[in-house]
N, C-alpha and C positions, 0 to 999 in steps of 0.2 A: 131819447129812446127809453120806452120801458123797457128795464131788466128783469128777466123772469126770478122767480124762487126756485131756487133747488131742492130738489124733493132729493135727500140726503141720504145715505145710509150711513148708520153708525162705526165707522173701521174699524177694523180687526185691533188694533193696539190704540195704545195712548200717546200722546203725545212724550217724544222724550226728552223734553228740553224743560230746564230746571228755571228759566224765567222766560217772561215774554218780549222784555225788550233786551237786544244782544248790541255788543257789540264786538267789532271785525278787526283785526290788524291786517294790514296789506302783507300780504307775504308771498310775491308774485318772485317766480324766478327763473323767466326767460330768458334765451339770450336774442339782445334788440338787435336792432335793423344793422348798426355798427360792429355784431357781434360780441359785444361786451354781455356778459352777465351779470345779470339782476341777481341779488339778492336783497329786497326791502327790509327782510327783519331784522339782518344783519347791519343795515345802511341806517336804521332808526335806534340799533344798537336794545332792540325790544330784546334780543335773546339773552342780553348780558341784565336787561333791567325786566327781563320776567315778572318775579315775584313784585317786585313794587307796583310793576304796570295793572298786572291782575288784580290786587289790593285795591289800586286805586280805581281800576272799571267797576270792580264789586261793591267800592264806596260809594256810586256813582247808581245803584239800582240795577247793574248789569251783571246780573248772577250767570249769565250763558255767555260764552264769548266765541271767535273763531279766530283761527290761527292756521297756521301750516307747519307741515312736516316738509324737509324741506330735501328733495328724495336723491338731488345731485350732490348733495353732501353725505345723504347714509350709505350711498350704494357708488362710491367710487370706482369698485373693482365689483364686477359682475359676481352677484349674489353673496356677496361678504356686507354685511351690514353694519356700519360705526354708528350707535346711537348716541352719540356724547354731543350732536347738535340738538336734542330733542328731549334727552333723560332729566339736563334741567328745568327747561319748560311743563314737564312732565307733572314733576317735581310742587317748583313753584305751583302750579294749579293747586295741586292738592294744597299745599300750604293755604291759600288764598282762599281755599272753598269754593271755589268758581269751577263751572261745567265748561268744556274746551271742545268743541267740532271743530274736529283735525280735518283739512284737505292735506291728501294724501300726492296731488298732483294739480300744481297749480301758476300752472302754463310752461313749466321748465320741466327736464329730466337730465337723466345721465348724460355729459359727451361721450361721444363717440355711439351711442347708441341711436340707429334710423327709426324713425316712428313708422316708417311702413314694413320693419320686417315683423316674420313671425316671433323674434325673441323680445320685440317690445312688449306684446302681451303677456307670454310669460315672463319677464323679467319684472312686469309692472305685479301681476297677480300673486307672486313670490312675495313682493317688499312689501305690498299691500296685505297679506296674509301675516306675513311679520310683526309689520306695524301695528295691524290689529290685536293680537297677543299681546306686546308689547303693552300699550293705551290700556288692555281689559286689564292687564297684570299689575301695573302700575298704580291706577285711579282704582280698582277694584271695583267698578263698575264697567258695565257693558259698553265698547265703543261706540259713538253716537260720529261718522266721520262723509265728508264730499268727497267719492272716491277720486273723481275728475271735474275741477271748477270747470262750468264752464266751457262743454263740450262743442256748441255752436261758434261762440265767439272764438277759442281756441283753433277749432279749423278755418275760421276766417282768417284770424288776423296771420297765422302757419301755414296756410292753402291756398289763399287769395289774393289778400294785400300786401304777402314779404315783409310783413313787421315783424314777424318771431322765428327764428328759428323751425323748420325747414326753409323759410322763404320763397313759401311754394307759390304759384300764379297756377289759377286752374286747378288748384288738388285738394281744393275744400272738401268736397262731398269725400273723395278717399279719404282723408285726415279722419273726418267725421267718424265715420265706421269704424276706422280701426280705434279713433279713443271708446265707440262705443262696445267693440270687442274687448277693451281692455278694459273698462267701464265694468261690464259683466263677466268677466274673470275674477277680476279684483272682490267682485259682490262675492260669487263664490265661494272665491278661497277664503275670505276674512270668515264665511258662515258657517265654511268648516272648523273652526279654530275657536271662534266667537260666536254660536247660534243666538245669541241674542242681541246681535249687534243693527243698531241703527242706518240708514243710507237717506242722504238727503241728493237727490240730484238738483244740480241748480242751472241755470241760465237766466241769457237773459229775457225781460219782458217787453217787448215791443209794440208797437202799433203805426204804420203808417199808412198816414195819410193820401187817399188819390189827388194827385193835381185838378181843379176845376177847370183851367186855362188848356190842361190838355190830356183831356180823356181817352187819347188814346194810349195811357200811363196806366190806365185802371187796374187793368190783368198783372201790368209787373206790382205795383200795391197789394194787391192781392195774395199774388204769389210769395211777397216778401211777406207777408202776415204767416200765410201758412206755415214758410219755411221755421218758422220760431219752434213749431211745435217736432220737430222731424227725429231730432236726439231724444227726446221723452219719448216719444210716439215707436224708434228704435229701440230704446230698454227695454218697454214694454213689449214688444214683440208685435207690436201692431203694426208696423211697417218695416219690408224684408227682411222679414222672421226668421231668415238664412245666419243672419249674426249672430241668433239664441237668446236674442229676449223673450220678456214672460212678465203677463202680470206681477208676479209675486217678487222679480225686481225692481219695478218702482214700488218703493217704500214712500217716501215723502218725497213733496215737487218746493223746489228754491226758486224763487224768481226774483232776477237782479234790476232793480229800476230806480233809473237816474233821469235827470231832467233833458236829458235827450235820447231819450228811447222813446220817444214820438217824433216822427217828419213828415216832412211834403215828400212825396218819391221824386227821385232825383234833383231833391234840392235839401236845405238845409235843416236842422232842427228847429224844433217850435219852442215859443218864449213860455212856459210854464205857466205864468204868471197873467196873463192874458195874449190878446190880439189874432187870438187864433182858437177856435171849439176844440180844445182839445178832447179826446175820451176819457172816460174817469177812471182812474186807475181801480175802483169798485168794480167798474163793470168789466174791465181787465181780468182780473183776478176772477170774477165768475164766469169768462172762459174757460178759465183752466182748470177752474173746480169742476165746472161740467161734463167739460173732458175726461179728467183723469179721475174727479170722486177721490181725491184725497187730500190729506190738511195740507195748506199752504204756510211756507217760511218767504217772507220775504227777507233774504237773505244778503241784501245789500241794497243801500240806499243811502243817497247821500252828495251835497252839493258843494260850491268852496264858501268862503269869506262871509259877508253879513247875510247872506241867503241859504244859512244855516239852519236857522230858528226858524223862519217863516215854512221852508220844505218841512223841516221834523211835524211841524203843526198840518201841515198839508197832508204829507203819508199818514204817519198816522190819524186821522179825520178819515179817509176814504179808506185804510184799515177796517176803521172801525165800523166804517159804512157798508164795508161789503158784507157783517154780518146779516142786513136784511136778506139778502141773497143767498142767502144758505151759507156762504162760504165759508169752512174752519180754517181764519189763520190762528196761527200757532205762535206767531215771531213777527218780531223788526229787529231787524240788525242793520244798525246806524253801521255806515261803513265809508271811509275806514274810521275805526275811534282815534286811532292815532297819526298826526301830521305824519308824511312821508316825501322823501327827494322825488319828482318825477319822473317817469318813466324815461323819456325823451331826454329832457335836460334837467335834470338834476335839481331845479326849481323846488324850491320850499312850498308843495301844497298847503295852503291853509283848510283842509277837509275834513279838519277830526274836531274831535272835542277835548281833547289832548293836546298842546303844542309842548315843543323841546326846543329848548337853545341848542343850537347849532353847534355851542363848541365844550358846554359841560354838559349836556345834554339829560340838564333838570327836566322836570315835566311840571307844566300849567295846564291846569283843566280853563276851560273857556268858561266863563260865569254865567255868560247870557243862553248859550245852549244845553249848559245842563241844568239852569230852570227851568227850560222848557220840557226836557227830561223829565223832570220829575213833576210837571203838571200833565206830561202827556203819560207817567205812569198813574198818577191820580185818577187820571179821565179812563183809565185802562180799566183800571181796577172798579169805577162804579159803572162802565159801563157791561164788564162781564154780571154785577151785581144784578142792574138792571136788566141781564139777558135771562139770570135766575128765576130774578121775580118773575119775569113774564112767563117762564114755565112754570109755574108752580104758584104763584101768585099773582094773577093779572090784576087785582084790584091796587095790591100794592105797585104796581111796576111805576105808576104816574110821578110818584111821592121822591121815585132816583132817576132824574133827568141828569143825561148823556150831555156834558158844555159843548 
């Protein structure tokens, strides 16, 4: 399928991200299915080895990174704030010189706090307005922060499935709303406190596939495509405008894409790699530029074991392909940088480029993926050259071929 051109307009601000390839520490902190709580950064022991860990992603070409703020640990007792899990992560950054996009909310909160009463929004809008002070105070630059990972999948896995914390069946679309009322509080208050502060809203990116065997699947495929858009499309005030979205709340759109965010409807994911047409993550991505008209973060990406390298070369390639189509991204964020225990079982992911022995929890960068790193920053860097020339020099553009 031809992909059209996006006849573009130039956004209000610039990009705020201080490189283009990022990466991510898992810093998820729900409580699962068994009720136990998640904390990964604490579990990768990332918060005790900050500074070294940021040092070495910066050594690595990855001047932007993400992280979490991690809000069941500031906000133990309703509106009293302990920042001493955060002040030296804070800290570390600066030292390292690396740029930090805090998620502020990312998949966990306070116990004892309901996510459907009225005081989870204020309570969330409050820490979020703090937190923001805090990061501008601190970095002495303007907060650049995800106020809520992952607003879609969040109400799924909380509302639908009973993997997180409500364990709701059925209470997705509720869940939704109310993270997206607290989504747009949280915007708020930080803008009060921070007017120059950044907001990436992220999710994830999907696409599924209709069954051909049985088309009478078509409409729920369908249906499940649109629903991707339903949390952005709520920010913005473009659908039940009753919550208080507005244009001028989405700032930048995240989209999170893994090798199984393409499927057959009601059946299983597709092999990346062939056997199946999958759609191009290019022509992906110029959905949602079409849509929303503003720069894309791909904001998480990322596969396990020896299908590391080959994915990095893949996203970014159809990164970089979406340029023809107007699209600005702005980022890749290899996600996560850093191996982590499994959600489920405690499993040693092999997913980063990062590994840590298990019991002095040194850190080894992977050799073979962060060459590919730094050929996929090489290929970045001539292929913005080459977007140059062609504006302003089309005779030269030929002379900086894109590998």
């Amino acid at each position: 399928m031809t992909q059209a051109v996006l006849e573009r307009r130039p956004f209000a601000a610039p990009s705020p991200l201080k490189s283009y390839f990022m990466g991510g520490f898992e810093c998820s902190t729900h409580r699962r299915r068994d009720g136990r709580r998640l904390d990964v950064i604490a579990a990768t022991r990332h918060d005790e080895m900050a500074l070294a860990d940021y040092r070495l992603a910066g050594s690595l070409g990855l001047g932007t990174l993400r992280d979490g703020v991690r809000w069941h640990r500031v906000e133990r007792i309703p509106y009293r704030y302990d920042w001493s899990s955060l002040l030296p992560m804070l800290r570390a950054a600066g030292a390292a010189g690396v740029q930090v996009i805090w998620d502020l909310l990312h998949y966990g909160w306070p116990d004892g706090l309901d996510i459907s009463s009225p005081a989870f929004v204020t309570r969330f809008a409050r820490y979020a307005a703090a937190a923001g002070r805090l990061i501008e105070s601190e970095s002495g630059e303007p907060p650049v922060v995800s106020v809520v990972n992952e607003i879609s999948f969040t109400a799924w896995a909380a509302g639908t499935a009973g993997l997180f914390a409500p364990y709701g069946r059925r209470r997705g679309p509720e869940i939704k709303r109310q993270l997206v009322r607290a989504s747009l509080a949280a915007i708020a208050a930080i803008r009060e406190v921070c007017p120059r502060a950044r907001f990436i809203q992220i999710d994830p990116l999907i696409h599924v596939h209709p069954d051909p065997r049985n088309r009478r699947l078509d409409g729920r495929a369908a249906a499940l495509n649109a629903a991707q858009f339903e949390a952005w499309d709520m920010i913005c005030g473009r659908r039940e405008p009753e919550l208080g979205g507005s244009e001028e709340a989405l700032d930048l759109v995240g989209v999170n894409y893994y090798c199984h965010n393409q499927w057959i409807v009601e059946g299983g994911s597709l092999d990346w790699r062939g056997g199946h047409p999958l759609r191009r993550l290019s022509h992906m991505l110029a959905d949602v530029a079409r849509r929303y008209d503003r720069p894309i973060l791909i904001a998480e990406t990322g596969i396990e074991a020896e299908e590391r390298v080959p994915w990095l070369r893949h996203v970014g390639a159809e990164a970089r392909a979406s340029a023809a189509y107007g699209v600005d991204v702005i980022g890749l964020c290899l996600y996560p940088i850093l191996n982590h225990p499994g959600w489920d079982d405690d499993r040693h992911c092999p997913n980063g480029m990062i590994d840590y022995d298990r019991t002095s929890y040194a850190r080894r960068v992977e050799p073979a993926l962060a060459d590919e790193l730094a050929h996929q920053i090489s290929h970045h860097k001539q292929h913005g050259l080459r977007q140059t020339l062609n504006r302003c020099c089309p005779d030269r553009a030929a002379d900086c071929k894109d590998q």
